[in-house]
gemmi code that builds the backbone of each chain (N, CA, C; Angstrom):
import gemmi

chains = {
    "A": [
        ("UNK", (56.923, -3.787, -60.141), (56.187, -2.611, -60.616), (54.951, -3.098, -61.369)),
        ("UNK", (53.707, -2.770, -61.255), (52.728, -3.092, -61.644), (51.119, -1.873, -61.602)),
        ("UNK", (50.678, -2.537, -62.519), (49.336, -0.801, -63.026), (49.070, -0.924, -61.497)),
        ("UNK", (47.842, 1.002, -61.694), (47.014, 1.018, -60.708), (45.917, 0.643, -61.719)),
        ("UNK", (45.076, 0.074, -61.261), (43.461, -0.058, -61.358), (42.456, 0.484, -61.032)),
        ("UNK", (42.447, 2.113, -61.555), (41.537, 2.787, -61.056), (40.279, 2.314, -60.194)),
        ("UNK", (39.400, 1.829, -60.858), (38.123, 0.712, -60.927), (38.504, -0.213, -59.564)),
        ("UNK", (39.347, -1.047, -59.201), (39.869, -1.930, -58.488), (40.020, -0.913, -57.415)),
        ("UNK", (40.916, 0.162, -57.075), (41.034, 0.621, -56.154), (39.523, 1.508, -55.830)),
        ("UNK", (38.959, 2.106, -56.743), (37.400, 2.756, -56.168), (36.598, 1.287, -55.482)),
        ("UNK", (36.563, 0.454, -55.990), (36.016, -0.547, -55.257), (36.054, -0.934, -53.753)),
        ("UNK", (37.092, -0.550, -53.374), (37.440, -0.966, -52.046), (36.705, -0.180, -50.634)),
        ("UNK", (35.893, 0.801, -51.165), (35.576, 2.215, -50.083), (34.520, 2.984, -50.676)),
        ("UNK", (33.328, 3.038, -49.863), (32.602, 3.931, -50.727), (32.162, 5.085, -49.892)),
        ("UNK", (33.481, 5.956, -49.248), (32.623, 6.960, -48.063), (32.955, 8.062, -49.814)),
        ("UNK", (31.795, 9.294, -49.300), (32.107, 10.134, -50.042), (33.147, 11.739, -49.428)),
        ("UNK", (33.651, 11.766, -50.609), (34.648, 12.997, -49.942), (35.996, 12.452, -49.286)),
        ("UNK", (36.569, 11.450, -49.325), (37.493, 10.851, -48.376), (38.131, 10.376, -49.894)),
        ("UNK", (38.951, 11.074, -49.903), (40.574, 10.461, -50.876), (41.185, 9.463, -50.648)),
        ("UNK", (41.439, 8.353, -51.671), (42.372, 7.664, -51.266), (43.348, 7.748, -52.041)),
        ("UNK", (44.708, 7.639, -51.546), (46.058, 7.916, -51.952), (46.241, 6.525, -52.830)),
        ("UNK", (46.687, 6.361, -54.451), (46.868, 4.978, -55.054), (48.160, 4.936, -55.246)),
        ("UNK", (49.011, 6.225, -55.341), (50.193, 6.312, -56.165), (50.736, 7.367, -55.802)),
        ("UNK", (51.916, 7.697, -56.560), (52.777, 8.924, -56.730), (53.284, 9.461, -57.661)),
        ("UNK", (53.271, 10.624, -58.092), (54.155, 11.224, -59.157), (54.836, 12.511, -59.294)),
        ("UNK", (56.374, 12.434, -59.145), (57.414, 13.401, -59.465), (56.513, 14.694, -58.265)),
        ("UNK", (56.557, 13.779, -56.725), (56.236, 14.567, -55.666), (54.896, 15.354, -55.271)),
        ("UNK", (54.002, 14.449, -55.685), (52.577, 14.371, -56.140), (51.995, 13.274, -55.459)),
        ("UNK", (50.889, 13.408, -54.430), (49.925, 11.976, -54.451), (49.055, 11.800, -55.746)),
        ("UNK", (48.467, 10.381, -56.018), (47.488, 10.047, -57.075), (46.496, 9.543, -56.570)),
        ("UNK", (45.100, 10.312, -56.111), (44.647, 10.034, -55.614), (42.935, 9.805, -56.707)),
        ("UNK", (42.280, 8.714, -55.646), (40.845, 8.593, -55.926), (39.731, 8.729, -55.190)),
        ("UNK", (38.585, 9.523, -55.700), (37.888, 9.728, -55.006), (36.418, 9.886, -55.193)),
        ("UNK", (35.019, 9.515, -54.552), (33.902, 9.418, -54.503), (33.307, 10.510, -54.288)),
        ("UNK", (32.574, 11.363, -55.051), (31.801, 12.607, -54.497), (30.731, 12.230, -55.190)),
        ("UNK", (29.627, 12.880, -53.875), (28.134, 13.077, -54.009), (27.584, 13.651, -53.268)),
        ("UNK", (26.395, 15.088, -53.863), (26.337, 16.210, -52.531), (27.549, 17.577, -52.862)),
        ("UNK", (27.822, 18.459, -51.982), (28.384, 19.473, -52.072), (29.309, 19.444, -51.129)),
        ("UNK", (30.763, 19.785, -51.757), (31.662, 19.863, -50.483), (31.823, 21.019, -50.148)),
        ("UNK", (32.922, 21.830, -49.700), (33.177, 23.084, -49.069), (33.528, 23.939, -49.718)),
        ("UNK", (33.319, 24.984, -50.076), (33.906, 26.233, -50.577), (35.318, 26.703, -50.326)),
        ("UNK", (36.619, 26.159, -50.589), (37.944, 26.212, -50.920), (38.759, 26.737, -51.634)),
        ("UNK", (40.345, 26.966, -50.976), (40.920, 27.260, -52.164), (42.753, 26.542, -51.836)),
        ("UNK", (43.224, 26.506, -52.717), (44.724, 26.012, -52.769), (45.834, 27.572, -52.683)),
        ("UNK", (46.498, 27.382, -51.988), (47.471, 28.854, -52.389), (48.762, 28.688, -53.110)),
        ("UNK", (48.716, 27.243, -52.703), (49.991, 26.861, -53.118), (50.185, 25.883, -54.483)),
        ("UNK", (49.113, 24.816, -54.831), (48.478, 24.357, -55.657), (47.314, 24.918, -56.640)),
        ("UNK", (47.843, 24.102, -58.245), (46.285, 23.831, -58.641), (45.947, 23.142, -58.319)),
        ("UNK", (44.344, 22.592, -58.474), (43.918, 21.104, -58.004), (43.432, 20.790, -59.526)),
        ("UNK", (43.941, 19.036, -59.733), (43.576, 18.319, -61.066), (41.924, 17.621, -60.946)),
        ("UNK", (41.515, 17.731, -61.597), (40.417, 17.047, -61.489), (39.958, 16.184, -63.075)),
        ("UNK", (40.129, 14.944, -62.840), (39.628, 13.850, -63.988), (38.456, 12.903, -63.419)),
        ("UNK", (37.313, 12.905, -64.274), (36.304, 12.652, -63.519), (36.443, 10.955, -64.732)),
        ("UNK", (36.104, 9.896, -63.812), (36.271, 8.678, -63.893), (35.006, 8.180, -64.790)),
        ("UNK", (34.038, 7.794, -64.080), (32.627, 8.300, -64.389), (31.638, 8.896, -63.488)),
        ("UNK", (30.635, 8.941, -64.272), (29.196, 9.937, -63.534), (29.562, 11.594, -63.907)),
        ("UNK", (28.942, 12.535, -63.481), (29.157, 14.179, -63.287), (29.428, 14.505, -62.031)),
        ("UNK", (29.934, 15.872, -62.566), (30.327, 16.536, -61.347), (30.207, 18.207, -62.143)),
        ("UNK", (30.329, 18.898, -61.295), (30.402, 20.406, -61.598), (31.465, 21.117, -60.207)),
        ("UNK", (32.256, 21.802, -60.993), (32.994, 22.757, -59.733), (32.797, 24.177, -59.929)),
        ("UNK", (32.060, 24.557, -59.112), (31.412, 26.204, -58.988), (32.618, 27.036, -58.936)),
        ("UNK", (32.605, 27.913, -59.285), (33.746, 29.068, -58.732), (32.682, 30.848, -58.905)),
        ("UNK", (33.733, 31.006, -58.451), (32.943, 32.728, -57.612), (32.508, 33.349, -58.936)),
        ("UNK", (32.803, 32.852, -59.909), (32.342, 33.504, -61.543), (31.310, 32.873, -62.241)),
        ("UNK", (31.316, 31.225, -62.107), (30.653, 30.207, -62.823), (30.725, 29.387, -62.477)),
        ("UNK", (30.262, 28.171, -63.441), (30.569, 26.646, -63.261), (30.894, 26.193, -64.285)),
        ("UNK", (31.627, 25.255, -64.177), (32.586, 23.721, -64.404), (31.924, 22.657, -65.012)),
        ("UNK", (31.376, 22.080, -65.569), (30.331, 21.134, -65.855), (31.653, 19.859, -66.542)),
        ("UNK", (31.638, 18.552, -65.793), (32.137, 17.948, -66.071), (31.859, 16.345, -66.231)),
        ("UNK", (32.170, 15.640, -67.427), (31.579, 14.082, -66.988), (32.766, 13.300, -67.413)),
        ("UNK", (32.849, 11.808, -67.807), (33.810, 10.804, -67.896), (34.972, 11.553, -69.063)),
        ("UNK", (35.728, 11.035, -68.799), (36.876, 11.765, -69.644), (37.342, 13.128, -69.558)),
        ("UNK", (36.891, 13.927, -68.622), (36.854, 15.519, -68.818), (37.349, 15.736, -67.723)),
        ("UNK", (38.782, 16.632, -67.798), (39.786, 17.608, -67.149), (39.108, 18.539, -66.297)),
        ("UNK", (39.639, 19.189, -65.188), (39.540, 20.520, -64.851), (40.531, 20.971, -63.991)),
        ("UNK", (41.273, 21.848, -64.180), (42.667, 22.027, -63.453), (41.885, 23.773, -62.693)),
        ("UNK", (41.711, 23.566, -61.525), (41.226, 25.103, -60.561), (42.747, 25.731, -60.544)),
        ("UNK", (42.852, 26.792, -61.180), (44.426, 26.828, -60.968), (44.149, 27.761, -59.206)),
        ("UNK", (45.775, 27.462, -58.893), (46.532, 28.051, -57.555), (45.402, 29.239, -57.413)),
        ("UNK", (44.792, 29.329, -55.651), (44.083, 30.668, -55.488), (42.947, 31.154, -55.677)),
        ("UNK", (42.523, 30.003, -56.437), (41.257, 29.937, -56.744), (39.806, 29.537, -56.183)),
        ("UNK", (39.340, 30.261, -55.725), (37.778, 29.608, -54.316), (36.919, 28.810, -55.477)),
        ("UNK", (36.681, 27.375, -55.176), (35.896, 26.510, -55.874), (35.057, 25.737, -54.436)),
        ("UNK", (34.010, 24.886, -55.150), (33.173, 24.286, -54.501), (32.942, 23.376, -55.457)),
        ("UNK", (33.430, 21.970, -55.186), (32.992, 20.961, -56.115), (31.401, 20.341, -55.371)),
        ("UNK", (30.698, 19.986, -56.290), (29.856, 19.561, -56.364), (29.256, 18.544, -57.012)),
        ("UNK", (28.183, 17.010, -56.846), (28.225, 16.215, -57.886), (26.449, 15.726, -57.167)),
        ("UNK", (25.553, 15.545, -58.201), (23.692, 15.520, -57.418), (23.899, 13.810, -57.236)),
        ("UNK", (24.336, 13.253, -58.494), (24.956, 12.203, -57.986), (26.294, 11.673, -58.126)),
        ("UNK", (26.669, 10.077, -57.421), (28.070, 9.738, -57.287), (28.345, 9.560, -58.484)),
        ("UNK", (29.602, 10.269, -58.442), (30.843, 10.670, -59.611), (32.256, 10.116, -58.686)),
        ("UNK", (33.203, 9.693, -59.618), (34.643, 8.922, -59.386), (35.456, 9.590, -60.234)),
        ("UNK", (36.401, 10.154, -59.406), (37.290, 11.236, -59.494), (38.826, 11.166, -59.197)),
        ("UNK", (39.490, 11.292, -60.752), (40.995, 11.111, -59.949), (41.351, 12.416, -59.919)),
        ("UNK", (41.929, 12.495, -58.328), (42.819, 13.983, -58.136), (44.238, 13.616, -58.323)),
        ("UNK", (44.799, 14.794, -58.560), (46.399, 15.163, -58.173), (46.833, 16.438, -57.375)),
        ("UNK", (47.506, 16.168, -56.387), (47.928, 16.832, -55.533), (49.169, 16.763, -54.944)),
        ("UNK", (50.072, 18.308, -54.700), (51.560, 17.811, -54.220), (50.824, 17.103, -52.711)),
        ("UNK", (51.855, 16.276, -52.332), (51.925, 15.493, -51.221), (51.698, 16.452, -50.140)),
        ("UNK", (50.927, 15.725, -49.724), (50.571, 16.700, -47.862), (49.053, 17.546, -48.380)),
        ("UNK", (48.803, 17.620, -49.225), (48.203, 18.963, -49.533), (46.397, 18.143, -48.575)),
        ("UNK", (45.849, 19.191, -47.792), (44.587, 19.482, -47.229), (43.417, 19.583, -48.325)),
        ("UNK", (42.626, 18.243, -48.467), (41.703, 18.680, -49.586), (40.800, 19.336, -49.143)),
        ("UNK", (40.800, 20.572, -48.733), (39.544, 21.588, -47.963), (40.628, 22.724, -48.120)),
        ("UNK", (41.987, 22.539, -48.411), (42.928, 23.850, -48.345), (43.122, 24.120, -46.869)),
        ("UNK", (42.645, 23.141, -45.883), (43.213, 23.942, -44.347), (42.963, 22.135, -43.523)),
        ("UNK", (44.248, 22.185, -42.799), (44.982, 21.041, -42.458), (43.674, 20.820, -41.305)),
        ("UNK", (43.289, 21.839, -40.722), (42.049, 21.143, -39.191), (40.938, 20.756, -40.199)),
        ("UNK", (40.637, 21.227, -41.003), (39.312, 20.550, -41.592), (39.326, 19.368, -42.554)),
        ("UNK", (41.152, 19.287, -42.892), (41.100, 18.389, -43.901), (40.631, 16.926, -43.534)),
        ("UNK", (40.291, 15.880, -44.529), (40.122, 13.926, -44.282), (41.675, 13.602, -44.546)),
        ("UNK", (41.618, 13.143, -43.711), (43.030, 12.068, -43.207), (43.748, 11.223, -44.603)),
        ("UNK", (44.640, 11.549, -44.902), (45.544, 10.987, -45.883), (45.183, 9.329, -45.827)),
        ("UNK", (44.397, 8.655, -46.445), (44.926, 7.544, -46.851), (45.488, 6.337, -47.492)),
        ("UNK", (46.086, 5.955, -47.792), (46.876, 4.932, -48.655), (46.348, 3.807, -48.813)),
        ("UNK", (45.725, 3.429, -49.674), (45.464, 2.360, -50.583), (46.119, 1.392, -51.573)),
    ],
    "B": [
        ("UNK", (37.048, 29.857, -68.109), (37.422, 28.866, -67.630), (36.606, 27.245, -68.004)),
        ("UNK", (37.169, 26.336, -68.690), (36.173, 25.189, -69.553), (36.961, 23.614, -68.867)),
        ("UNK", (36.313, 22.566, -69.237), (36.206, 21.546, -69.047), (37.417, 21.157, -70.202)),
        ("UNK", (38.353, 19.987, -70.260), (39.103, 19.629, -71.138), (38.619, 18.479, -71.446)),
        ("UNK", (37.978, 18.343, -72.562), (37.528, 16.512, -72.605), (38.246, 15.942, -73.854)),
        ("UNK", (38.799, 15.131, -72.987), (39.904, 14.201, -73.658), (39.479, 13.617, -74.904)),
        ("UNK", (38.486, 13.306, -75.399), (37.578, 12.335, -76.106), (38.215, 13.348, -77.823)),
        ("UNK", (37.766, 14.748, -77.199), (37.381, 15.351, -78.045), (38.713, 16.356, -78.742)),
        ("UNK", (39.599, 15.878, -77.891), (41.008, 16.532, -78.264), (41.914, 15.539, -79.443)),
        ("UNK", (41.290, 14.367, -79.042), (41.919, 13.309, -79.433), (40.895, 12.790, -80.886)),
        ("UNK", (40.269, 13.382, -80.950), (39.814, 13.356, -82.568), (40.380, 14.272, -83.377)),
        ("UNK", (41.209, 15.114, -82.674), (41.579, 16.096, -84.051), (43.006, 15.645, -84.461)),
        ("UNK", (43.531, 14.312, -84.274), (44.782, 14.498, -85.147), (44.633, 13.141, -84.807)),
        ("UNK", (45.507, 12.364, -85.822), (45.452, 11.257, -85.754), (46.928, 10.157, -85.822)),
        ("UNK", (47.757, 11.299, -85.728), (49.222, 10.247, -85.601), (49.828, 9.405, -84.183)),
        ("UNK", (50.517, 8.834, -84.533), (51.213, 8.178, -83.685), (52.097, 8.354, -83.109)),
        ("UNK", (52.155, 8.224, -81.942), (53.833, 9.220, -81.012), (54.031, 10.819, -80.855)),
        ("UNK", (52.972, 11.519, -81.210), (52.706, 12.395, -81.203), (52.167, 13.741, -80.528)),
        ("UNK", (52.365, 13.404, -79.204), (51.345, 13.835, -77.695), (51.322, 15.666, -78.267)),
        ("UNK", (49.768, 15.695, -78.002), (49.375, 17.552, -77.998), (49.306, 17.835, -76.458)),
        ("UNK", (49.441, 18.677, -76.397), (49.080, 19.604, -75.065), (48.065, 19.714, -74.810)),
        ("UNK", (47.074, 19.564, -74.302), (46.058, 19.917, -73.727), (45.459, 20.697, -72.537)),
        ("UNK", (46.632, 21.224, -71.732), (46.234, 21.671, -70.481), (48.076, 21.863, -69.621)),
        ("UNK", (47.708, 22.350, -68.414), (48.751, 22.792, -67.280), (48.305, 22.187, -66.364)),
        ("UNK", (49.083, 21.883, -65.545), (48.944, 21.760, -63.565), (50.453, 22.034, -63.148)),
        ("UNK", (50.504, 22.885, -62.138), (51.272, 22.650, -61.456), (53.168, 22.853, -62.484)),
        ("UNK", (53.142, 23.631, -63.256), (54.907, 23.012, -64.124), (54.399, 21.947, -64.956)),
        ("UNK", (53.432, 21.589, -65.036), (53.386, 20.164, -65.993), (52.441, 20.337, -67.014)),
        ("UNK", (52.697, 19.944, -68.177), (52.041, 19.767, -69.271), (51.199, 18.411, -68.809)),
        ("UNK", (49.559, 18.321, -69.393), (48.481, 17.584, -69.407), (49.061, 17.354, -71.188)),
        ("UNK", (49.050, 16.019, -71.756), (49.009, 15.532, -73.393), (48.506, 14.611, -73.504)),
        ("UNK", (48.081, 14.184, -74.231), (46.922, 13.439, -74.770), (48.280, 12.863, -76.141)),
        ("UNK", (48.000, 11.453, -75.909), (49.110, 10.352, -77.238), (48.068, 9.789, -77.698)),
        ("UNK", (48.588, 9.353, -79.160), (48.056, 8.127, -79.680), (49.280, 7.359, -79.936)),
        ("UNK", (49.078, 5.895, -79.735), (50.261, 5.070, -79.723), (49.959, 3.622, -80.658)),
        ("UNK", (50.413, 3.508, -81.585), (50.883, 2.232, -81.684), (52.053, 1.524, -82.376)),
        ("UNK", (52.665, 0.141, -82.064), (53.670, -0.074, -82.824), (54.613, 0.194, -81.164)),
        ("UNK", (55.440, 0.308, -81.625), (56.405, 0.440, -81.288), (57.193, 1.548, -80.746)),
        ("UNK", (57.663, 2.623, -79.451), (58.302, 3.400, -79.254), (59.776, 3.024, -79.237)),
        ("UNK", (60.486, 4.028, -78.952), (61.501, 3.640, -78.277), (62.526, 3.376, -76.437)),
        ("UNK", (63.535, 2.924, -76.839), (64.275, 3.119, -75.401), (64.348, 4.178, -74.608)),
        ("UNK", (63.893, 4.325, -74.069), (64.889, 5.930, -73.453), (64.241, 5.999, -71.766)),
        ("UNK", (64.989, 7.027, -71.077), (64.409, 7.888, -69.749), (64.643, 9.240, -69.623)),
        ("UNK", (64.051, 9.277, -68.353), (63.941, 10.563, -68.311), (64.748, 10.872, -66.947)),
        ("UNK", (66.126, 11.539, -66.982), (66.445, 11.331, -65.791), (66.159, 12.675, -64.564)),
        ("UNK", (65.233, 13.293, -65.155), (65.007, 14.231, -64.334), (63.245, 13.944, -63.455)),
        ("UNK", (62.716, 13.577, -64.255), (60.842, 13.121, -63.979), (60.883, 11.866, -64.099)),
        ("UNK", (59.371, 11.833, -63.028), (59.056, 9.965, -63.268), (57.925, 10.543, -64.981)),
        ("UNK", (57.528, 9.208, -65.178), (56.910, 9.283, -66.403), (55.738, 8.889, -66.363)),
        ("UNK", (54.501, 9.776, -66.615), (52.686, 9.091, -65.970), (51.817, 8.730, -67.218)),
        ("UNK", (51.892, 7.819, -67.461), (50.855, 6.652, -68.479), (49.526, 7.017, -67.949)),
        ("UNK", (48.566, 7.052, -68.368), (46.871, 6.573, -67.970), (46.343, 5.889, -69.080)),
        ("UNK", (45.814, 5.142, -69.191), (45.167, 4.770, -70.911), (43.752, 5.053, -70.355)),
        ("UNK", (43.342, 5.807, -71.469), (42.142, 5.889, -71.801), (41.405, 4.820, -72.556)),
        ("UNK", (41.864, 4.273, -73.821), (41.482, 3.340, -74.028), (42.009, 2.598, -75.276)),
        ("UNK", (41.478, 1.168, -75.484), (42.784, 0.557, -75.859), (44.012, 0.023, -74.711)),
        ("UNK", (45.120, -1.164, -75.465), (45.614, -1.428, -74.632), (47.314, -1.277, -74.973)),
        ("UNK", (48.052, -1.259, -74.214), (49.678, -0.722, -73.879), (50.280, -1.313, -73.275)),
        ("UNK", (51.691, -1.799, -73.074), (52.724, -2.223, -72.456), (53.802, -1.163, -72.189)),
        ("UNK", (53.828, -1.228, -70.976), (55.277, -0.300, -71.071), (56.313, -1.829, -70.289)),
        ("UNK", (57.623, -2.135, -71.386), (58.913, -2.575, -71.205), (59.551, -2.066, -70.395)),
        ("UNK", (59.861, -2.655, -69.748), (61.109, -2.437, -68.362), (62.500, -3.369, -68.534)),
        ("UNK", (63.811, -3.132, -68.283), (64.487, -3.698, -68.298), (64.559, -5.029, -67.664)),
        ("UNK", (63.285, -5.511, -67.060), (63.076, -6.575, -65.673), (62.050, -7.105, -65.891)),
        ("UNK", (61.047, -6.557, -66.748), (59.926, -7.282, -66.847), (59.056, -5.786, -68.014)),
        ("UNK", (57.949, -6.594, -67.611), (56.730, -5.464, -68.829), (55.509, -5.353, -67.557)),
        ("UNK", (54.620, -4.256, -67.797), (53.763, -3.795, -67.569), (52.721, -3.565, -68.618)),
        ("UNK", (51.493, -4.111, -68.256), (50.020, -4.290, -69.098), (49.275, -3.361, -68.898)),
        ("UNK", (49.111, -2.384, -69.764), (48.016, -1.265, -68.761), (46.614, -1.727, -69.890)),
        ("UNK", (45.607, -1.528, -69.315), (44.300, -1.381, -70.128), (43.341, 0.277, -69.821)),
        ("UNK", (42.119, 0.443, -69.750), (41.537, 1.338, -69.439), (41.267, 1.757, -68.402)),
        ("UNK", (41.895, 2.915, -67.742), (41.351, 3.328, -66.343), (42.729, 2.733, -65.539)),
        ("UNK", (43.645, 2.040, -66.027), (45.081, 1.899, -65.576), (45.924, 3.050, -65.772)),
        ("UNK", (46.732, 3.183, -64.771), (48.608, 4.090, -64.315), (49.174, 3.596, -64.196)),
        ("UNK", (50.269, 3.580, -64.771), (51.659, 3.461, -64.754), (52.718, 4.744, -64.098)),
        ("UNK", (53.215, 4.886, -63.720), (54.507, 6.081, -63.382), (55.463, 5.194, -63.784)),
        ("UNK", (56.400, 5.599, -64.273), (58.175, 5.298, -64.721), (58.950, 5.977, -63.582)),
        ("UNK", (59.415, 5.558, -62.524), (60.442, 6.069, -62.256), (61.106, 6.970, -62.356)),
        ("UNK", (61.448, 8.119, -62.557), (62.840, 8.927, -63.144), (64.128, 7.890, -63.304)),
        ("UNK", (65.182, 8.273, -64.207), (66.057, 7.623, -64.560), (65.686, 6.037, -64.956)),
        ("UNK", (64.748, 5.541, -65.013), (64.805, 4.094, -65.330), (63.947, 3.793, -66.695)),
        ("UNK", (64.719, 2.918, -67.195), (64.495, 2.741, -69.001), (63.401, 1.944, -68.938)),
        ("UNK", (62.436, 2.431, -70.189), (61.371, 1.568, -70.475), (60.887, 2.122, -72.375)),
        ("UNK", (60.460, 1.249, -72.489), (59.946, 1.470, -73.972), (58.414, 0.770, -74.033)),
        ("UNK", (57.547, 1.899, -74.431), (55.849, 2.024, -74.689), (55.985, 1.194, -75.911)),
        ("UNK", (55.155, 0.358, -75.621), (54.818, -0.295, -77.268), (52.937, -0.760, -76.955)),
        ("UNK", (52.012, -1.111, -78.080), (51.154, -0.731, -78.032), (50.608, -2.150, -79.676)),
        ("UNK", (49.699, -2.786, -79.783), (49.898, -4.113, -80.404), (48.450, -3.231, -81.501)),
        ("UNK", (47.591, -2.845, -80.783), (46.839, -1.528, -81.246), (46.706, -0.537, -80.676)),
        ("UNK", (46.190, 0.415, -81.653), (45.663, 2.106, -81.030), (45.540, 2.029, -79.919)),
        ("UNK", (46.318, 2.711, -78.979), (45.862, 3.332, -77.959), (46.141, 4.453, -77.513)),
        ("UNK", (45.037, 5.349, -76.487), (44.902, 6.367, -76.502), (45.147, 6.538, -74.827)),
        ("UNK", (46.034, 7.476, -74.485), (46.967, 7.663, -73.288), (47.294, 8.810, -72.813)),
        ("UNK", (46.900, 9.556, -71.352), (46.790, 10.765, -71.289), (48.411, 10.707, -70.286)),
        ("UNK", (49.207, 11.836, -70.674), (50.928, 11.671, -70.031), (50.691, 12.650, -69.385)),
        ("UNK", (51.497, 12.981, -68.410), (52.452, 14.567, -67.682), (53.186, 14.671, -67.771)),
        ("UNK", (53.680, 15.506, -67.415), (55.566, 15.729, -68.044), (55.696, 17.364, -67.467)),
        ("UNK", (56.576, 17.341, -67.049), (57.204, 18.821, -66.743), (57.236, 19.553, -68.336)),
        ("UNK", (57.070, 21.006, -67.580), (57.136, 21.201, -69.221), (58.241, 21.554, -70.059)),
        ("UNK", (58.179, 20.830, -71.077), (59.630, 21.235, -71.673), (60.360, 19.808, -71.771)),
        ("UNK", (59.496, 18.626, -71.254), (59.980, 17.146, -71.270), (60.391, 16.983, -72.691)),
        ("UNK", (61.417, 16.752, -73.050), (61.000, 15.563, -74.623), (60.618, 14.159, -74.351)),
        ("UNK", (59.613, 13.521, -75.380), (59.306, 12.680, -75.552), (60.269, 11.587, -75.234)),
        ("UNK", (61.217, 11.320, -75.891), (62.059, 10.073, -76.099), (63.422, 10.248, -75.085)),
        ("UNK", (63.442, 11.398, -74.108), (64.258, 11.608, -72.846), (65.615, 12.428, -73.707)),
        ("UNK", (65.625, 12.943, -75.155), (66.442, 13.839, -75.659), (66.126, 14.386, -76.603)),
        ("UNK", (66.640, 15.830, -76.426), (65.760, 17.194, -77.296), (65.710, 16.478, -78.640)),
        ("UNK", (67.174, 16.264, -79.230), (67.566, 15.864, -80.726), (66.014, 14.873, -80.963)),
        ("UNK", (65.627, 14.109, -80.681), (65.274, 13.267, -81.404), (63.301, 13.443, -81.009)),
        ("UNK", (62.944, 14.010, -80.466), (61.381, 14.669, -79.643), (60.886, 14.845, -80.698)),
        ("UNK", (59.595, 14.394, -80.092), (58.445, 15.177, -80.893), (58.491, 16.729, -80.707)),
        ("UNK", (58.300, 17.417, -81.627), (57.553, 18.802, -81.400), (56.651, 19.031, -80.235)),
        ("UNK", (56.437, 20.083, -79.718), (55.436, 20.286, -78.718), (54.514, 21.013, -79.314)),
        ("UNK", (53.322, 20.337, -79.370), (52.401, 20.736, -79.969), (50.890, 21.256, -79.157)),
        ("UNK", (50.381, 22.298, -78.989), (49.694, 22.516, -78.152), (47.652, 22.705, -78.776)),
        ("UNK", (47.130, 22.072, -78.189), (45.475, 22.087, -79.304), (45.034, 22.150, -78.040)),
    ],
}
model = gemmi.Model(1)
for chain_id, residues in chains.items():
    chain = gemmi.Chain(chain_id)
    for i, (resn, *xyz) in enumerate(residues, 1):
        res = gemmi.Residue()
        res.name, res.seqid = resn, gemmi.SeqId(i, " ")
        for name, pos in zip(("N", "CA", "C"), xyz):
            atom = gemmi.Atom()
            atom.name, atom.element = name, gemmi.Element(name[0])
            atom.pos, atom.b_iso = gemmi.Position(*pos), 0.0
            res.add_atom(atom)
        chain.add_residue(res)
    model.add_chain(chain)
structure = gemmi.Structure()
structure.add_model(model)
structure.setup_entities()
């Protein structure tokens, strides 16, 4: 049994928008991830989505407002909620998500699960 | 709907072993610890157990060996398997926990749940 290395594992990949799976918890992937640019307008039905931003900014829009977020700073979209994350530049991002879950909220559009 | 920044949760109290609440996902309490010295034995036999250090450095004890976390490191505990957090200085460590976890894996002896 041994740490993850946030830092160590962002190193390895620099597409943006493409998750990589580092870990697990109590039926949860732990995932990391690179955004820069605007992703899709989404929502979870079944999930919240976690969002801990590593470093750089990011902002996640929702149908009311925005999110304004940088190193150290939370944002949990709860279950149902239409968001659009967004970041002008690259930001490093740990998600949490139950296992399986479509980061677009719909399995044909989702990026491919991968394990790191 | 706001940003949770860890930085800034974690200036308002200053004890040790002490995790506040800071947030939800999913059934799970988001807490924010300060640690040093010494915890104790225990598990949790229902949840694994999720370390992050923010900053500063931590060991979590295993019956088999130890684990080194520094900044931007995870740990998960297992469910059911014993380990004891100890910490040589301050460090500052964001957990999950189902909610309603005690700290030390039994009600009797828990921290309070404290929510900021």
């Amino acid at each position: 049994m041994k740490a993850i290395n946030l830092a160590d594992k962002l190193s390895t990949f620099a597409e943006h928008w493409q998750p990589r799976v580092v870990g697990q918890f109590n039926g949860h992937d732990l995932l990391v991830v690179k955004v820069k640019g605007e992703f899709v307008w989404h929502k979870h039905e079944d999930t919240d989505d976690f969002f801990l931003v590593l470093s750089g900014r990011m902002s996640i829009r929702l149908r009311d407002g925005v999110v304004m977020l940088g190193p150290g700073e939370i944002f949990v979209v709860p279950k149902g909620v239409e968001h659009c994350p967004v970041a002008e530049d690259e930001a490093h991002v740990l998600l949490i998500e139950p296992q399986g879950t479509p980061n677009t909220g719909n399995a044909a559009t989702a990026a491919a699960r991968r394990v790191i």
